[in-house]
N, C-alpha and C positions, 0 to 999 in steps of 0.2 A: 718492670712490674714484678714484683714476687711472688711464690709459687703459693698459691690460696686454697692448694688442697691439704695439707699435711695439717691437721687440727692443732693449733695452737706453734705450732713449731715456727714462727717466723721462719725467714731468709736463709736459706739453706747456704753450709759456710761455704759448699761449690760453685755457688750463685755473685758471691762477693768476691771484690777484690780486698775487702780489711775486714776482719772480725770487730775492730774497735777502731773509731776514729774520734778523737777528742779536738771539739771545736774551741779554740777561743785559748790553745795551749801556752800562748806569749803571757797572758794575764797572768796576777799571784796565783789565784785559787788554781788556775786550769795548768799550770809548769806543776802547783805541785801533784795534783793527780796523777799528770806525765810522772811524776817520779813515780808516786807509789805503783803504778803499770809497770813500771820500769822494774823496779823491783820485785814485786808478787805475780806480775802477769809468767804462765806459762813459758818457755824459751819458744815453742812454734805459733806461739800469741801475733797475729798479723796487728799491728799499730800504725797508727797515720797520724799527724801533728798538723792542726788545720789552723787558720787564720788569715789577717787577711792582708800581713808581712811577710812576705816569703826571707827575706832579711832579718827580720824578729825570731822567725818558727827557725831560723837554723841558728842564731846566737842560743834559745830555749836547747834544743836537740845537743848543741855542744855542751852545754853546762851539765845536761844531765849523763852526759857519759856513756862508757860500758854500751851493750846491745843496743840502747836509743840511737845509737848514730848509723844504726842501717834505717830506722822507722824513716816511710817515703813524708815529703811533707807539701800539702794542699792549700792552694791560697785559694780563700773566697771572703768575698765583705758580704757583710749582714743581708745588703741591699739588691747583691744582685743573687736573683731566684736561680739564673741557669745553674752558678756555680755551688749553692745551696742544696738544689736538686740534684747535681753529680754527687754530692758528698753520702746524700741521702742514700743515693744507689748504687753506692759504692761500697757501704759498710754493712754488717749485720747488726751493731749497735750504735749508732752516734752521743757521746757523755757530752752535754755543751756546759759553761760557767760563760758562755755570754749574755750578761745581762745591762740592764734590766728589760727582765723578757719580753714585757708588754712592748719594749720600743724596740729590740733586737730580736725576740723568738718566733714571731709565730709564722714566718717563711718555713724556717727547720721545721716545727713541730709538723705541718701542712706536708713537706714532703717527706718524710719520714710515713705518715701516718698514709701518704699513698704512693711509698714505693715498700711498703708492709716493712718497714727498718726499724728495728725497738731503740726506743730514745730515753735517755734519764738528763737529767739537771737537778740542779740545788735549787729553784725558784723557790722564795716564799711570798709570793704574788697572787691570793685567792682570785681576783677579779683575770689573772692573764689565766689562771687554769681554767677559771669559769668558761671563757672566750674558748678554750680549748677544746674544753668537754662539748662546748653547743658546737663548734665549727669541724670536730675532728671525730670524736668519739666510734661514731657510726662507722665512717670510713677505716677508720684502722682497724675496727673490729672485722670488717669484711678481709681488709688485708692481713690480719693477724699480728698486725704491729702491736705491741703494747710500749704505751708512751706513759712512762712513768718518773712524775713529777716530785720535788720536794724530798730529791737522794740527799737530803746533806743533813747537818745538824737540823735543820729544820727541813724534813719530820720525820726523819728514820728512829731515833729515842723513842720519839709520843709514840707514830705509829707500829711500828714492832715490838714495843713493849707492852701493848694493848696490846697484841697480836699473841706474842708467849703467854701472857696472862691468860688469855682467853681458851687459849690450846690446853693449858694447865687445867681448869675450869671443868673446859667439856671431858677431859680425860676423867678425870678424877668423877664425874655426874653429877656437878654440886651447882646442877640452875644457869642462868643467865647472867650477865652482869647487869649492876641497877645501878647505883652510886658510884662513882670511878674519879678517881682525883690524880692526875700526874703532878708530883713535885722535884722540883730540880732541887735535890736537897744539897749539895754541892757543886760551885762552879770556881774556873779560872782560867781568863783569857780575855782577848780582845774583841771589841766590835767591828765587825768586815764593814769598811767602804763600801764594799757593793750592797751588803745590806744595808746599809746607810744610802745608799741613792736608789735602791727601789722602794725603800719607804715614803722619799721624796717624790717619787715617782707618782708611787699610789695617791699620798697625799693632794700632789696635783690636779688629779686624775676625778678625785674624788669633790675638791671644790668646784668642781666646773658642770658636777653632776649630780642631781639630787637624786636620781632614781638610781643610781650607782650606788650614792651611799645607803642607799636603803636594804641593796644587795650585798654591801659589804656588810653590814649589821644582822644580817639574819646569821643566824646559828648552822643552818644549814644550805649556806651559799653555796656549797660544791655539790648537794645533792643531784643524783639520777631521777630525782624523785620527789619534787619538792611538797606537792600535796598529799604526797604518801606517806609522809614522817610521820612518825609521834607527834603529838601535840604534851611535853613537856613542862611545858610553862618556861617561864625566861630563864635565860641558859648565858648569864653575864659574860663578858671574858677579862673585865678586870675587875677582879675579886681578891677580899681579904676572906681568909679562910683560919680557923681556931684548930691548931693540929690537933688537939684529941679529938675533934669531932671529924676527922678525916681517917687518923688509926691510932688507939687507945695509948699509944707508945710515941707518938709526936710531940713537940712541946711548945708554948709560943704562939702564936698567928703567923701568916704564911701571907705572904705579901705576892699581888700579883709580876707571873711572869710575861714579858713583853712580846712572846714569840705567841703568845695561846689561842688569840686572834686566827692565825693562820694552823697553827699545828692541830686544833680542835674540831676544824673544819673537814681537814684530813683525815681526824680519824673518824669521823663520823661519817665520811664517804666511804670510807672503809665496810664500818658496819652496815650500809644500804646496799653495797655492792656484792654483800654475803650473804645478801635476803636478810638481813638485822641478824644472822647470827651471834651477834654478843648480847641481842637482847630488844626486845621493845623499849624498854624500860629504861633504859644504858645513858644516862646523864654521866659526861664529861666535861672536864672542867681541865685547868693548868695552872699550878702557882709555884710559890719557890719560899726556900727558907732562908730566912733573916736569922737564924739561933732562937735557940730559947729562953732568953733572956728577959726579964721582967720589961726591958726596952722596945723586944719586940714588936710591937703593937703600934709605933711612932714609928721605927722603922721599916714599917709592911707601908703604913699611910705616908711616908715619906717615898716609897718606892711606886708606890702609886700615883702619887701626885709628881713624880718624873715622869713615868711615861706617859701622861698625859699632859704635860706640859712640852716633852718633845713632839710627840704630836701638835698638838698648837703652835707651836714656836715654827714649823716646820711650812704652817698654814700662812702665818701673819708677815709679812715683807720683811719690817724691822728685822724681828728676831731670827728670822730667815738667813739673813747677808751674814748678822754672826755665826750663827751654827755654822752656817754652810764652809764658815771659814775654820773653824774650831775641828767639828767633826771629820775622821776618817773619810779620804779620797778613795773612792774604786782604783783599784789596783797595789793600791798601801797595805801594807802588813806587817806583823812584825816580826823581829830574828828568830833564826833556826832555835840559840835558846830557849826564847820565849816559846816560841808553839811547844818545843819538848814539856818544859814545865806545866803546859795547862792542862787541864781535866775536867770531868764533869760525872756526875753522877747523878740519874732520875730513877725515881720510886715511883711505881704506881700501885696506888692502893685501891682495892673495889671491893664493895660486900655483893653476893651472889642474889635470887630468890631463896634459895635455901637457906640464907641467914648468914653460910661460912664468911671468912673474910680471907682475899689474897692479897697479894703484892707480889711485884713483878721490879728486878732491876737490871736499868741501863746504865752502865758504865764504863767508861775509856778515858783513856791516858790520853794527850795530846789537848793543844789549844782547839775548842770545839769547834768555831766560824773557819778554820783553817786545817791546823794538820788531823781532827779526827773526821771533821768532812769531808778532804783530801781521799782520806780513806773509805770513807763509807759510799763515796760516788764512784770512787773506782772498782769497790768491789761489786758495787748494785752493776754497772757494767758487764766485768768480769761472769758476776752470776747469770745474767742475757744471754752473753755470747757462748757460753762453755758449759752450761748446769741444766740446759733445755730440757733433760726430762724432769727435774727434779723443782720445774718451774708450777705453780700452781695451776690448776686446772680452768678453764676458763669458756665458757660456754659458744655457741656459734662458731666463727672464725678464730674465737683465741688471742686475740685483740682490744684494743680499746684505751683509753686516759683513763690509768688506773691509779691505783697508790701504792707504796712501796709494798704492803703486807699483801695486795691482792694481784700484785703483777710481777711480785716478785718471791717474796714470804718466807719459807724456808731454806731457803737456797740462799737467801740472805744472811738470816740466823745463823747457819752453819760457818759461810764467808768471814762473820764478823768476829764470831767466836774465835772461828784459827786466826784472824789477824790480830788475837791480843783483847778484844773487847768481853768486858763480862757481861752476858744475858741469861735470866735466870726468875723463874718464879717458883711459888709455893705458897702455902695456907701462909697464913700469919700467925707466927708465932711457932711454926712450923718446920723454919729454914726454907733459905729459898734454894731451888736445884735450877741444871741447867736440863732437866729435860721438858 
């Protein structure tokens, strides 16, 4: 059990036997994590290679070379709890990429959350976080664990981009946030396998349940607090949106993006979990741009009418057997090349109460579902195990199923920045800074 006095400080590193253990390290996503630890981690950084090959985890460890070939390596499968529970109490952080979480996570998350062990993943699973928050929340807050969801491309951009925006905001004393729009104004890369099978997952999940899908339709499914929200009015997630009417300098319509379901969700637990800090008022939204082209507008309704045709297609048998054959396999990815080449770039634009107007950007080099995720789960890690004062403050125990901005926050900002990534707000029209 871990030490429940020291307010917020999780597992003390003399309490452990690993500072970091990464579960599921044989998979694409989780070997490449291992690298980027391999490479960024500290030299006295204690690392453990977990999974449930002890044959795989050591072909993984030789590939990556250099100081990984001392890291000890831990077998356990999803399903058995003892070896689950050792992993748990073994480490001060556990990173897992096993998914899809709803059918592989929530053993980890459970002992994690009561042997007070801070946990991150890339889920973009609302319905497995939900299951999280109602089953765990409480108890990790008494243990001080914070178990924080959605380290990966989906939703460290949305969420810490809202997060610097808003810091910018309250610095400067220009009101609340009211209108808030994240655009992925540039991307390049591939679709992850594993996000491809816990779509499927959900999808499943969701025909067999009506009052499920009711929960995955509300706006704020991840709330702490669900009668205590704002009353908003509808709050869509696949939306065309007119960039002037989003910031005066846009051009085009803005077609929806397909992650915004989930990533919008996030940040609006965000803002519940900060007592509404960004705002009563704080309507979020997610799209993406198509260019500014007179054609725009066919191709925003043309991007729309895909992902909602993958959704259905993904529901209906026929269509089903195809996809399933067409689309990206869990564990497929594509060459070192490729992930170097991709990028991604998100804006978030918001007007204040006081009328000002900000914007905030996220941007990184690498393929996003892969090597800038890669990165951004390891350093959400990294900043757990090694940044504990500079972790955000957090009431009671210091604990809890948080989100990347409130259980991790600046500690992260700072991580991402020195690892290459631009984060950066300011007024609009202002220039944007990185403080």
């Amino acid at each position: 059990m871990a030490d429940e006095t020291a307010h917020g400080a999780g597992p003390d590193s003399r309490d452990r036997e690993f500072d970091i253990v990464v579960y599921g390290a044989t998979g694409f996503v989780g070997e490449l994590v291992a690298a980027h630890l391999a490479e960024a981690a500290p030299e006295e950084t204690r690392i453990a290679l977990a999974g449930r090959s002890e044959e795989k985890l050591a072909l993984t460890r030789g590939r990556l070379g250099g100081r990984a070939q001392k890291w000890p390596l831990v077998v356990a499968e999803a399903g058995d709890g003892a070896a689950i529970r050792a992993i748990a109490e073994s480490a001060r952080v556990v990173v897992t990429t096993v998914g899809p979480y709803a059918k592989y996570g929530h053993a980890l998350v459970a002992a994690c959350a009561e042997a007070g062990t801070d946990y991150v993943d890339l889920c973009g699973e609302a319905l497995f976080v939900r299951d999280s928050i109602d089953a765990h929340h409480e108890r990790a807050g008494a243990t001080g664990a914070r178990i924080v969801h959605a380290c990966g491309f989906d939703s460290i951009p949305s969420d810490i981009g809202v997060h610097v925006l808003f810091e910018r905001v309250r610095a400067d004393g220009a009101g609340e946030l009211t209108d808030t729009t994240l655009v992925l104004s540039s991307v390049r890369g591939g679709v992850s396998g594993g996000t491809i099978d816990s779509v499927r997952h959900q999808v499943d999940t969701l025909k067999r349940d009506p009052a499920l899908r009711k929960l995955a339709l509300d706006p704020y499914t991840l709330s702490p607090d669900r009668p205590g929200e704002p009353d908003l009015g509808r709050q869509a997630d696949i939306v065309l949106a007119r960039g002037r009417a989003v910031s005066p300098g846009l051009r085009g319509t803005l077609a929806p993006f397909g992650m915004a379901a989930y990533n919008t969700r996030i940040v609006r637990r965000s803002n519940a979990l900060r007592g509404y800090a960004y705002g009563r008022g704080f309507r979020y939204r997610e799209v993406m741009s198509v260019g500014g082209s007179p054609l725009s507008p066919l191709l925003a309704a043309g991007m729309a009418a895909g992902i909602a045709g993958l959704i259905v297609g993904l529901a209906v048998p026929p269509t089903r057997l195809l996809l399933d054959r067409i689309l990206p396999k869990p564990g497929q990815g594509p060459g070192e090349k490729a992930r170097a080449q991709g990028h991604f770039t998100m804006d978030v634009y918001a007007t204040t109460t006081s009328g000002a107007r900000y914007a905030a950007r996220f941007k990184a080099q690498g393929d996003p579902g892969y090597q800038a995720t890669a990165v951004m789960l390891g350093q959400s890690a990294l900043a757990l195990a090694l940044d504990r004062e500079a972790l955000p403050a957090l009431p009671g125990g210091g604990g809890g199923v948080l989100t990347p901005a409130t259980g991790i926050g600046d500690a992260l900002v700072d991580r991402l920045r020195a690892a290459g990534m631009e984060i950066s707000a300011g007024v609009v029209g202002g220039g944007l800074t990185s403080s």
